[in-house]
C-alpha positions, 0 to 999 in steps of 0.5 A: 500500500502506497502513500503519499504521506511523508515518512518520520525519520524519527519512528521505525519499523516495527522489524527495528522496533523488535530487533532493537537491543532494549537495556533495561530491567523489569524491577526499574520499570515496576519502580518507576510505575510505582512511583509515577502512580504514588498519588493514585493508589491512596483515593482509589484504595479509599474508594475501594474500601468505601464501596466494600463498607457501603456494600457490606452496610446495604447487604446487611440491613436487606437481611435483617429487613427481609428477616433472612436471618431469624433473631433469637428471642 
């Protein structure tokens, strides 16, 4: 397929893209996202144990208004 659109010189192919000698380590890369997503992962926790107490909450005032549950008297 031809086009009449210039090409990068900057990007690659994709055969280049594969055979290109990569020097990295798979610990860096988890650090660094670690770090880049340090503010995050304390509002989507909150969230989280939000929605698992409302969850908890609701689940069981069903359970005591539809009596699934008998009370011992």
């Amino acid at each position: 397929m031809q086009t009449d659109q210039p090409i990068n010189s900057q990007s690659g192919s994709m055969q280049e893209g594969i055979a290109a000698p990569y020097d990295f380590q798979i610990m860096d890369v988890i650090k660094e996202a670690w770090q880049r997503t340090s503010r995050l992962k304390g509002p989507v926790l909150g969230a989280g144990a939000l929605i698992f107490t409302a969850l908890i909450a609701i689940s069981f005032a069903i359970i005591l208004f539809l009596d699934l549950i008998p009370l011992v008297d």
